[in-house]
C-alpha positions in Angstrom: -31.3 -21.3 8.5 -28.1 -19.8 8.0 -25.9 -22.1 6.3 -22.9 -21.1 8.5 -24.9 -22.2 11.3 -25.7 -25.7 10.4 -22.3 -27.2 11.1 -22.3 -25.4 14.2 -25.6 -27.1 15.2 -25.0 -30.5 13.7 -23.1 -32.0 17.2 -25.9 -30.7 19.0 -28.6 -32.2 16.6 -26.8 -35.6 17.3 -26.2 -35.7 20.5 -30.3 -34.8 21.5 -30.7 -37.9 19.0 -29.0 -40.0 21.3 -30.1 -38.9 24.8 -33.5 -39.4 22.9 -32.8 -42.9 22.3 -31.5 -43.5 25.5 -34.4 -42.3 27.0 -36.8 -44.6 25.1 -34.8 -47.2 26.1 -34.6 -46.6 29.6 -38.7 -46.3 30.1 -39.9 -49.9 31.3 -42.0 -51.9 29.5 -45.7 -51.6 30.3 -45.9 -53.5 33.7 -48.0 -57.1 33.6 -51.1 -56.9 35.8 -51.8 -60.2 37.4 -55.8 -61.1 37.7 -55.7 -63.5 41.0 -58.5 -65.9 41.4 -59.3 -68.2 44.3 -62.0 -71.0 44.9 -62.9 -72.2 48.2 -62.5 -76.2 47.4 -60.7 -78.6 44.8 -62.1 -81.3 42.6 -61.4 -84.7 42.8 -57.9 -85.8 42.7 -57.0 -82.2 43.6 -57.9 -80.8 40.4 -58.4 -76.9 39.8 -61.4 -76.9 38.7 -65.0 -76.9 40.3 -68.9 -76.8 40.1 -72.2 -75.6 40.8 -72.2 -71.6 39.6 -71.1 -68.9 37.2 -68.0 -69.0 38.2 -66.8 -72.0 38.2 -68.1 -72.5 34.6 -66.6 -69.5 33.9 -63.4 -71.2 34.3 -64.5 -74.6 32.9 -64.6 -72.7 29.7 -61.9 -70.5 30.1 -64.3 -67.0 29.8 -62.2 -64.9 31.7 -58.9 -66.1 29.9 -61.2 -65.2 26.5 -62.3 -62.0 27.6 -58.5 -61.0 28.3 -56.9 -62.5 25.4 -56.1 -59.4 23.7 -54.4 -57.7 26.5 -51.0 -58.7 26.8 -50.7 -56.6 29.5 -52.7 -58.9 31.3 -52.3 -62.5 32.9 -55.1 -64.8 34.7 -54.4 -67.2 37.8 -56.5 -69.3 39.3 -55.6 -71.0 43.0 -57.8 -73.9 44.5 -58.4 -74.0 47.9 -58.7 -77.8 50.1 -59.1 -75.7 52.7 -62.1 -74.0 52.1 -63.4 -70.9 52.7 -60.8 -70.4 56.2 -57.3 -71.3 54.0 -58.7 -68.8 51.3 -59.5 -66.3 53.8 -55.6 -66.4 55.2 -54.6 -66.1 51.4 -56.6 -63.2 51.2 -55.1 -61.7 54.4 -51.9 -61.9 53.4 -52.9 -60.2 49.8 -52.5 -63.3 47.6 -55.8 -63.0 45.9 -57.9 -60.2 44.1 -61.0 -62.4 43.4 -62.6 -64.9 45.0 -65.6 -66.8 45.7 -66.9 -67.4 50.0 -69.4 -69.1 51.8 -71.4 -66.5 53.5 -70.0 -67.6 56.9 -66.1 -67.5 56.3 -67.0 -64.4 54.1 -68.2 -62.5 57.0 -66.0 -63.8 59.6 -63.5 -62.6 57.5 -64.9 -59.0 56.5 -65.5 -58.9 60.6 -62.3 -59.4 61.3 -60.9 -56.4 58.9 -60.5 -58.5 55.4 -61.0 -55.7 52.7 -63.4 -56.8 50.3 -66.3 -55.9 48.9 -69.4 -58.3 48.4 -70.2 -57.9 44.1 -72.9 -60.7 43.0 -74.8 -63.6 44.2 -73.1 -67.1 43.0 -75.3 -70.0 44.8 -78.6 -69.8 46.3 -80.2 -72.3 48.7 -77.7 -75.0 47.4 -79.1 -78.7 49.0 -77.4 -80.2 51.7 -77.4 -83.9 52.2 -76.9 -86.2 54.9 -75.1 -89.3 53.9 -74.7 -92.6 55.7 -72.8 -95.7 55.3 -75.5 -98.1 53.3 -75.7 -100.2 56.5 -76.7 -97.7 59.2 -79.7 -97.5 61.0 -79.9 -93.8 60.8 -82.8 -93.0 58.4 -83.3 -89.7 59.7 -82.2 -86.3 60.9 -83.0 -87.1 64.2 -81.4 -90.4 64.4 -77.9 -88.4 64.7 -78.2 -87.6 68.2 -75.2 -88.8 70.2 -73.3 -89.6 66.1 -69.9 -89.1 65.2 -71.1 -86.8 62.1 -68.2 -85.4 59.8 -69.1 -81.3 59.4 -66.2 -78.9 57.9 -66.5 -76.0 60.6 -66.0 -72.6 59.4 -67.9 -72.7 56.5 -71.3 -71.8 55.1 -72.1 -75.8 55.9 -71.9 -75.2 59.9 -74.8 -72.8 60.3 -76.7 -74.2 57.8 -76.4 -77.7 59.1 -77.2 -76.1 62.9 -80.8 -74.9 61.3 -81.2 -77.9 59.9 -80.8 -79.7 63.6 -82.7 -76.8 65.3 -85.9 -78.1 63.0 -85.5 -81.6 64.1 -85.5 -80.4 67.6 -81.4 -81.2 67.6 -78.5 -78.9 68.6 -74.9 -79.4 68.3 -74.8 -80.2 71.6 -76.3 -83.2 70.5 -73.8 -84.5 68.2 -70.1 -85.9 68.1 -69.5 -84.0 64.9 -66.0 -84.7 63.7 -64.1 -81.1 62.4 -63.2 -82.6 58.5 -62.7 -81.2 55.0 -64.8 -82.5 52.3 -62.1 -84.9 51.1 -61.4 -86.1 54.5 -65.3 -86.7 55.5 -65.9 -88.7 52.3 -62.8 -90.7 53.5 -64.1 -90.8 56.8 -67.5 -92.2 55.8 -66.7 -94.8 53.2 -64.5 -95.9 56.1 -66.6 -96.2 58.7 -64.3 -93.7 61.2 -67.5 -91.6 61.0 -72.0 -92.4 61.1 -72.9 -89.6 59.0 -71.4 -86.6 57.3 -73.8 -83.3 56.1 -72.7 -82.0 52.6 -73.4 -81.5 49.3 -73.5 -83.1 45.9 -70.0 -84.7 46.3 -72.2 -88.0 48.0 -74.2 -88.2 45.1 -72.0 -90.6 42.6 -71.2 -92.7 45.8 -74.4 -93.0 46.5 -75.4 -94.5 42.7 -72.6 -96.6 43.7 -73.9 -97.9 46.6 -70.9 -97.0 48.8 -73.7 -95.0 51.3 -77.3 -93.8 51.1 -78.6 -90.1 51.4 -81.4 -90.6 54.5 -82.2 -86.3 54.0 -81.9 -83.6 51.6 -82.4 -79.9 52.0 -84.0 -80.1 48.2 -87.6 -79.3 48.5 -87.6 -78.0 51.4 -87.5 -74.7 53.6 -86.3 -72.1 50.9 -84.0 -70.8 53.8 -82.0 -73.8 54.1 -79.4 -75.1 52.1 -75.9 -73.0 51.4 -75.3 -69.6 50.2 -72.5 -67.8 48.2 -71.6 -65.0 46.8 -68.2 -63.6 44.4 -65.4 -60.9 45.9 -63.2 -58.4 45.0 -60.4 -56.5 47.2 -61.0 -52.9 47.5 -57.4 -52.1 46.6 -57.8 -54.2 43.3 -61.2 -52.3 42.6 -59.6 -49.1 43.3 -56.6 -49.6 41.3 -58.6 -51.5 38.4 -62.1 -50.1 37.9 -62.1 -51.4 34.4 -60.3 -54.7 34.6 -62.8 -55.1 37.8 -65.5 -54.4 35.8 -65.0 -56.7 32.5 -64.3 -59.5 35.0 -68.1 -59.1 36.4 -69.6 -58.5 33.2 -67.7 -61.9 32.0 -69.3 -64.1 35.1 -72.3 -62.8 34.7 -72.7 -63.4 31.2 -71.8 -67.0 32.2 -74.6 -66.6 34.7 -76.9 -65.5 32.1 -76.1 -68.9 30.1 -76.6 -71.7 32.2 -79.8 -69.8 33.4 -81.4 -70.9 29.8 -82.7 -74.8 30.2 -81.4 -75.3 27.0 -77.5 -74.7 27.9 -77.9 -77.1 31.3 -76.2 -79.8 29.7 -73.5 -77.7 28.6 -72.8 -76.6 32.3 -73.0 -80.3 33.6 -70.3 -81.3 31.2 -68.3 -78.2 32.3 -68.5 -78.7 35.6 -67.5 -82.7 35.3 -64.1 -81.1 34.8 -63.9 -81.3 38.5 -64.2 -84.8 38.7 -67.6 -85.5 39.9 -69.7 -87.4 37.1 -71.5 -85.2 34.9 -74.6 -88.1 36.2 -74.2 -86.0 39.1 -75.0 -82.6 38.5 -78.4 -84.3 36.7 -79.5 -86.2 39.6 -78.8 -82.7 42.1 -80.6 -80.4 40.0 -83.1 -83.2 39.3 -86.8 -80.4 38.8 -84.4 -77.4 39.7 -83.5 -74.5 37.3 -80.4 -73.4 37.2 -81.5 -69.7 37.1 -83.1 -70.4 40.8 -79.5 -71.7 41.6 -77.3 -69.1 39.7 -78.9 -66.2 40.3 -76.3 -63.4 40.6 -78.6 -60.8 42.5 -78.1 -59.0 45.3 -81.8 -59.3 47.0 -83.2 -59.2 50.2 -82.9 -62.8 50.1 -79.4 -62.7 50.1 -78.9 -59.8 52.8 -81.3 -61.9 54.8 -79.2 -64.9 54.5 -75.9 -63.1 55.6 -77.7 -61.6 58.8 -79.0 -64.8 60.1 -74.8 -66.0 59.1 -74.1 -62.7 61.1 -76.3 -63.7 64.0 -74.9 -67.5 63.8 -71.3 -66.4 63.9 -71.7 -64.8 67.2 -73.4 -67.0 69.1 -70.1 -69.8 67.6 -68.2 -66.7 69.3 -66.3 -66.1 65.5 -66.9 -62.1 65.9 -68.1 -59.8 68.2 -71.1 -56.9 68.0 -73.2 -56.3 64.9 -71.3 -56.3 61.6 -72.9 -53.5 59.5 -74.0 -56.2 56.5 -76.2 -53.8 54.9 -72.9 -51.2 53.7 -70.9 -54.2 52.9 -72.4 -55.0 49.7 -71.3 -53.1 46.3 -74.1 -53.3 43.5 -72.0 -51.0 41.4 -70.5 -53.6 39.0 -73.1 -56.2 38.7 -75.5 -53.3 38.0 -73.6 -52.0 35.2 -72.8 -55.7 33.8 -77.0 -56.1 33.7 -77.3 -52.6 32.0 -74.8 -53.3 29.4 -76.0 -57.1 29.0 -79.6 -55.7 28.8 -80.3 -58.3 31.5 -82.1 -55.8 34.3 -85.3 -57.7 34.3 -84.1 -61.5 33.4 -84.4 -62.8 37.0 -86.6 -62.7 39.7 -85.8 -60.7 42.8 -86.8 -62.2 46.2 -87.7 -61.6 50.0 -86.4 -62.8 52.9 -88.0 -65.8 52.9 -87.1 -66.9 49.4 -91.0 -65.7 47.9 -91.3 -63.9 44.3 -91.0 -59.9 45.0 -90.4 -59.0 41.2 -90.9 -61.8 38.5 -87.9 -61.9 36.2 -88.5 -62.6 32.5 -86.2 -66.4 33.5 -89.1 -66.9 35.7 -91.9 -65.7 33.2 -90.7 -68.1 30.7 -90.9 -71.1 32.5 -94.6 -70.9 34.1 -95.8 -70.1 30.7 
């Protein structure tokens, strides 16, 4: 270059030099992308933290925190619901959450009613329902609850499945004075006497090895269709907008799943899941000649779809939606799929039919009738 044009050019040079940094200074920071989850129910003493699943392990042990911990980009909530699967459905309506785990009744009363969400794994299978009574009742059976004031948290995935459990002792709700109560309030209820019975899960468990009631009937052994089923969310507009953060969170709960499948890490997940409150005592006595892989089985299978039908079916008849959802479309295999390709876990459990039988043994399954 001309030396007679450098001191001509010099201003110039400077000036460029400081737009430039001007400009740098004026782009934004990379934005912070908040990961929302929510859980349909609170531990004792309203703690955030649950049990019984992937899921809730997951967060026992801080996985998904882990799996994020290098992307500072990135920040991980977790919101506990009292009020069950309906109060996490209105936070999901009024976009508050981006993952979440439903009962298969809210969850479909909910899709129904235009939620936008898509159905990603399996988190609990055929979890036992109990019917607990104050330890000087005369009720000793299902049956003995006709014309009972019997606590039942309507809404959820315990209403239907405490209906079929009526309908096979030749019982309807017509039958009984059930009592519309959250968990909390129906152990309250009980130990108090306000109520004769309450159907629910493991929560009556450590008061009944306290003697504060007695279990008269458990789902546990019985018809593989009974008992309570769940399964794990995601918004479509956080799936569309995140396909990769969407994906690394499935792949991270289903690599919990994978653990506490194994027999030998079932005492890690009791202890995980006595972060909620609930006696570690507990989980042992619930799952008492159970495998957790029959429990925590993240498949989508016709099991499953066959579960949320007969939900589908239930819902209308309680009048909670009208026609015939299309359950078959509302299912997205795409991310649990690729978390079992990249896990190598395509074959580890069992897929099964509508009735709960053995279609495809899983190696899980293999393993333990060997």
């Amino acid at each position: 270059m001309s030396a007679l044009l450098r001191p001509v050019l010099r201003p110039f040079a400077h000036a460029a030099s400081a737009l430039l940094c001007l400009a740098l200074l004026a782009v934004p920071a990379a934005a912070e992308t908040v990961i929302r989850f929510g859980h349909p129910g609170v531990g004792a003493e309203q703690r955030a933290y649950s049990y019984g699943d992937a899921t809730t392990y997951a967060r026992a042990r801080q996985l998904i925190e882990k799996e994020f911990a290098d992307d500072k980009d990135v920040k991980i909530e977790w919101t506990f619901f009292r009020g069950a699967g309906p109060a996490l459905n209105e936070s999901v309506a009024s976009g508050q959450l981006d993952f979440f785990l439903l009962g298969d009744l809210p969850a479909i009363v909910g899709r129904a009613r235009g939620l936008k969400h898509k159905f990603i794994f399996a988190t609990g299978r055929n979890n036992p329902i109990f019917l607990a009574v104050p330890t000087d009742s005369t009720i000793t059976k299902v049956e003995d609850v006709k014309g009972k004031k019997v606590a039942l948290f309507k809404g959820t995935n315990l209403q239907n499945a405490t209906d079929r459990i009526l309908a096979l002792h030749g019982l309807s709700e017509k039958d009984v004075r059930f009592i519309n109560l959250d968990a909390n309030a129906a152990v309250a209820a009980l130990t108090s006497g306000n109520v004769d019975a309450v159907f629910g899960g493991q929560e009556y468990l450590p008061l009944a090895a306290k003697g504060v009631v007695k279990i008269v009937y458990t789902t546990k052994g019985d018809d593989p269709t009974l008992g309570r089923n769940s399964s794990y969310f995601v918004t479509e507009a956080f799936a569309a907008a995140h396909p990769d953060l969407t994906q690394r969170v499935v792949t991270a709960f289903i690599k919990a799943a994978h653990f506490i499948s194994q027999d030998q890490n079932r005492d890690e997940a009791f202890e995980a899941w006595a972060l909620s409150g609930l006696p570690k005592e507990t989980f042992v006595t619930n799952f008492d000649g159970v495998r957790l892989s029959l429990i925590v089985n993240p498949l989508i299978d016709d099991y499953v779809v066959a579960r949320y039908k007969e939900q589908a079916q239930a819902a209308k008849e309680y009048g909670l939606l009208k026609g015939d959802p299309d359950i078959d479309h509302w299912f997205d295999r795409t991310y649990l799929n690729a978390a079992l390709k990249t896990l190598k876990l395509e074959d580890f459990w069992s897929t099964r039919d509508g009735r709960g039988n053995i279609e495809t043994r899983g190696s899980i399954d293999q393993k333990a009738s060997n």
